[in-house]
C-alpha positions in Angstrom: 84.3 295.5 74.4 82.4 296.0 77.9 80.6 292.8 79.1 77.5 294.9 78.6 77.5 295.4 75.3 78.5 292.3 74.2 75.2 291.0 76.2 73.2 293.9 74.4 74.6 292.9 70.8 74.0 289.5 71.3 70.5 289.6 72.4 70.4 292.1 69.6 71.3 289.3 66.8 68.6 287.4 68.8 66.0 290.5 67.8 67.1 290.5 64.0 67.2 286.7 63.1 63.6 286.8 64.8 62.8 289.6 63.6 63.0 287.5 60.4 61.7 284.7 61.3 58.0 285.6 60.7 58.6 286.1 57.0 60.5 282.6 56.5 57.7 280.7 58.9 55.1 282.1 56.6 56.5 281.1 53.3 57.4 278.0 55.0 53.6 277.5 56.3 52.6 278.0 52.8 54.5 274.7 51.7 54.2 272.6 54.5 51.9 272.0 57.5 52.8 274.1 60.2 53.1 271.0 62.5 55.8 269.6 60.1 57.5 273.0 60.2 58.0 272.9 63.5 59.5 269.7 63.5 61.6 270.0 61.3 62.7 273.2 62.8 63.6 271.3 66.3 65.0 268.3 64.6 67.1 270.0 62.8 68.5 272.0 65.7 68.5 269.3 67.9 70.8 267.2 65.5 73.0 269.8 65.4 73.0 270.4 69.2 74.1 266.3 69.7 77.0 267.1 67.2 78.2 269.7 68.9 77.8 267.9 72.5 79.6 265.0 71.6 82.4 267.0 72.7 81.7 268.5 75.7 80.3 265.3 77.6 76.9 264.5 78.9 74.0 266.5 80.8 73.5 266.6 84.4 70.1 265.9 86.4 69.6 269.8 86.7 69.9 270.7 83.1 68.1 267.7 81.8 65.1 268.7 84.2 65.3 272.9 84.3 65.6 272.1 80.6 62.4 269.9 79.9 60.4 273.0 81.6 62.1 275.6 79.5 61.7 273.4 76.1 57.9 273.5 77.1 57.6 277.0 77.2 59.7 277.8 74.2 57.9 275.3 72.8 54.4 276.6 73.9 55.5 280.2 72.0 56.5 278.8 68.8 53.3 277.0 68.4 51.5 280.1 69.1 53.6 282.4 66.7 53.6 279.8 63.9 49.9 279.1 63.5 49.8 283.2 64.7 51.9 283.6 61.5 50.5 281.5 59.1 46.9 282.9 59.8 48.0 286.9 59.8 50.7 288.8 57.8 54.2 288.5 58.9 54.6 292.7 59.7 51.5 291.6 62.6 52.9 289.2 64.0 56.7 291.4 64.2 54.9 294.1 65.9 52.0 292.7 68.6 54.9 290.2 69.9 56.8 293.6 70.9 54.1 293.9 73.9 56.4 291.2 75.2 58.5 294.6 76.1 56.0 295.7 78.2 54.7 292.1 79.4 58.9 291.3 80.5 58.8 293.7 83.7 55.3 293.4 84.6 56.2 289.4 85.0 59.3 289.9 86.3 57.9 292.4 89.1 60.4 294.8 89.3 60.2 297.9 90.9 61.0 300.2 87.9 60.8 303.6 88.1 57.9 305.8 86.1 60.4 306.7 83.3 60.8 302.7 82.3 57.2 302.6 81.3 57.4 306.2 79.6 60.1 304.8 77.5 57.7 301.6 77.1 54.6 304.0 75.7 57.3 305.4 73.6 57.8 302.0 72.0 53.7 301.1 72.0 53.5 304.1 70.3 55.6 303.4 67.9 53.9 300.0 67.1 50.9 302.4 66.8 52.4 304.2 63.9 53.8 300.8 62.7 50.5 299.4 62.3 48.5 302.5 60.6 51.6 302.9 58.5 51.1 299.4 56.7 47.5 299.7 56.6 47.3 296.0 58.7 44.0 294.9 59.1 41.8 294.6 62.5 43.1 291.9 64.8 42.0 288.6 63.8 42.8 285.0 64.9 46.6 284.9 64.1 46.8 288.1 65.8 45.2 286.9 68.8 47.4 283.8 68.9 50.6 285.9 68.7 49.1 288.5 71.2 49.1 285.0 73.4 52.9 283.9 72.2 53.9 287.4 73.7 52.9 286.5 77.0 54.0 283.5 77.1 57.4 284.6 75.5 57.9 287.0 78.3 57.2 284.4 81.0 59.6 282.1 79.5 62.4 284.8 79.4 61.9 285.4 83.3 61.8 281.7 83.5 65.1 281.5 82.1 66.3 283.3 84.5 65.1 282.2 87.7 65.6 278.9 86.9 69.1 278.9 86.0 70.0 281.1 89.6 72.9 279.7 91.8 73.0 276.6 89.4 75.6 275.4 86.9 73.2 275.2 84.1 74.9 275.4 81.1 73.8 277.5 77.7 74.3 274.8 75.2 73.2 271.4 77.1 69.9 273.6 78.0 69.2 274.3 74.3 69.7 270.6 73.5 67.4 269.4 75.9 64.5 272.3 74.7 65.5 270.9 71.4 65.0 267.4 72.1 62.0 268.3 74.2 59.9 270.2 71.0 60.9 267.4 68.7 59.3 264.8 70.3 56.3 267.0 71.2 55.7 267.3 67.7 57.0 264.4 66.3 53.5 262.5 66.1 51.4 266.0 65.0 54.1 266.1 62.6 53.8 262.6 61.0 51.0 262.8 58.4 53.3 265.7 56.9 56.9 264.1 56.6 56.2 262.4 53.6 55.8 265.4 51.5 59.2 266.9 53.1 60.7 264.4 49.8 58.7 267.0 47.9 59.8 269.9 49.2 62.1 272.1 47.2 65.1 273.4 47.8 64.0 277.1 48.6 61.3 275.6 51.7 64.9 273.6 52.8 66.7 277.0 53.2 63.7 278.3 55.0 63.6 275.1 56.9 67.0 274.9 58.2 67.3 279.0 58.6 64.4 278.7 60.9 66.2 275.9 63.1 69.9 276.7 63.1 69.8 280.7 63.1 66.0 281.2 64.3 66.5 278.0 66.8 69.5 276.8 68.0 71.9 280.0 67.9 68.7 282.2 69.0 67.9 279.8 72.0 71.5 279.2 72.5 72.5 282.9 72.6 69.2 284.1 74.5 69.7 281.5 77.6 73.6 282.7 77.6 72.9 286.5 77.7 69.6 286.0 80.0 72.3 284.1 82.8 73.8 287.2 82.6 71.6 290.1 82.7 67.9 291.5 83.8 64.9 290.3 82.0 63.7 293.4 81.7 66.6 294.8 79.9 66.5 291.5 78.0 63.2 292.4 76.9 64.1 295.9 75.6 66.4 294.6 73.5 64.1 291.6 72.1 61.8 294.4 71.6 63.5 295.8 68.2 62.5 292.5 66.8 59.0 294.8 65.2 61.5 297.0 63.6 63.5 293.8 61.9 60.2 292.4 61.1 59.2 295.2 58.7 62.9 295.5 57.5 62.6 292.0 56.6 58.8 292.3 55.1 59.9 295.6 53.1 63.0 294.3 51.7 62.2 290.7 50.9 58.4 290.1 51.1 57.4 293.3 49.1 55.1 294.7 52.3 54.6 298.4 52.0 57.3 300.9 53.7 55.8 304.6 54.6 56.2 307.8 56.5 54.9 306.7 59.6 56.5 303.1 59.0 59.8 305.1 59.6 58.7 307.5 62.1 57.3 304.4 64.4 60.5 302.3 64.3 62.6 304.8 64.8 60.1 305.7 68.3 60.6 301.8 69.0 64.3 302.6 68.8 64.7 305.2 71.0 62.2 303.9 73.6 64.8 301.1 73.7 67.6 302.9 74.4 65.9 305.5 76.3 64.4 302.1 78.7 67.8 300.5 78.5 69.5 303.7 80.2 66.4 303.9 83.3 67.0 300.3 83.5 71.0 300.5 83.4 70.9 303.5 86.4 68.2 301.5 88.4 70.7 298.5 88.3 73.4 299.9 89.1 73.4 300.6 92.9 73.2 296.6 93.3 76.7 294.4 93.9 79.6 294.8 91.2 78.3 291.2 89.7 75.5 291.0 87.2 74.2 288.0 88.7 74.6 289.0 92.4 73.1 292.5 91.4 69.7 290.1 90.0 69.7 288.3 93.3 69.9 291.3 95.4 67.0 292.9 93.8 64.8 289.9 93.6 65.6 289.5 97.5 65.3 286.0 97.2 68.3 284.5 95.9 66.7 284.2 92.3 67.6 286.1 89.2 65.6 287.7 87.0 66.3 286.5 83.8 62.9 286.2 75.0 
């Protein structure tokens, strides 16, 4: 399989399991504090991540400290999406964080051509029909705080990349450290809560551990490996599906209502991806043979360019 596509599926994977996401951190919010939730989400993950490094020796000075700053930022969106979440339905909060499609380029400041953004009103329309097909309500304050998660989520995806330029950063030892990084961030918000996790059942421990190995660790792990490797902006193309996985996942398993125009504005989201990931593709490919020095070159500065 072409080094592309392999990229493309795996930020795709990325799209679904968040996709999903919104529906577990609800349920889970319902149980527990939403402080709790997310440390238990980074604890979990971070665990896991110290398993795992055990054999592939320590961290250097660069990823401890280019990992510090991206474990803020990651952790700055999940805090926004999960109170965002847990104050708004979960097919909301799947659609407005697609703006970060939109937000991704503007961020980035490449010089797309007209088309990019055509294929990106294609997609905003289709969160358009999205919306009116579910009947969601007016935005409120959850969809305000995920409106804010988007642009943050965007920022952290270029940061990703233009962090990890020209250095030997690598994916899993900068997950650990934005593991490490959110649980102690929320260890203490987190504290009056723990006592009732020996309450918790067993269905709010799947939820739990779903949200920090799939929706945390291999999401962070695979996002920071196929970022290193590709644009942000056609990154953020691909994270944009995540609306469409959303109301999959709130049609299938949380019982949300699935119309016309449901249908008709994923499948728009759809082909504005592919139709963005093709403009993007051709605008890319005049640069060097490399991926990376093809990011360099356009950024005209030595730094690449990347949720």
């Amino acid at each position: 399989m072409p080094t592309t596509r392999r990229i493309d599926l795996v930020l795709l994977a990325v799209a679904v399991v968040w996709g999903s996401s919104y529906l577990t951190a609800k349920t889970a919010t319902d149980a527990l504090p939403v402080p709790t939730v997310l440390f238990v989400r980074y604890a979990v993950a971070a665990l896991a991540c110290a398993l795992v490094l055990r054999r592939f020796g320590g961290l250097t000075r660069d990823e401890r400290r280019y990992g510090g700053l991206l474990g803020l930022t990651q952790a700055a969106v999940l805090v926004l999406e999960t109170y965002g979440v847990a104050h708004t339905s979960a097919g909301n909060a799947g659609l407005i964080i697609s703006l970060t499609l939109v937000l991704t380029p503007v961020l980035d400041r490449v010089g797309l051509p007209g088309r990019f953004f055509l294929a990106a009103g294609v997609c905003m329309a289709g969160v358009g029909l999205l919306v009116s097909g579910n009947g969601l309500r007016a935005p409120g304050a959850g969809d305000l705080l995920i409106l804010a998660a988007a642009v943050v989520r965007a920022g952290h995806v270029v940061l990703v990349g233009r962090v990890t330029a020209g250095r030997a950063l690598r994916p899993l030892q900068l997950t650990a450290v934005q593991c490490a990084v959110g649980s102690v961030l929320f260890l203490l918000p987190a504290a009056p809560g723990l006592p009732a996790l020996a309450r918790t059942g067993a269905v709010t421990w799947v939820q739990l551990l779903y949200l920090a190995l799939f929706c945390g660790l291999f999401a962070f792990l695979a996002q920071t490996w196929a970022v290193q490797r590709t644009s942000a902006t056609r990154a953020g193309l691909l994270l944009g599906t995540e609306p469409v996985w959303a109301l999959l996942v709130g049609a299938v398993l949380g019982g949300e209502r699935f119309t016309g125009l449901s249908v008709l504005g994923a499948a728009l989201i759809v082909a504005g991806t592919y139709w963005g990931q093709a403009v993007e593709r051709a605008h890319r490919r005049p640069a060097p043979a490399t991926v990376r020095d093809a990011v360099r070159h356009r950024a005209g500065t030595g730094a690449p360019q990347a949720r």
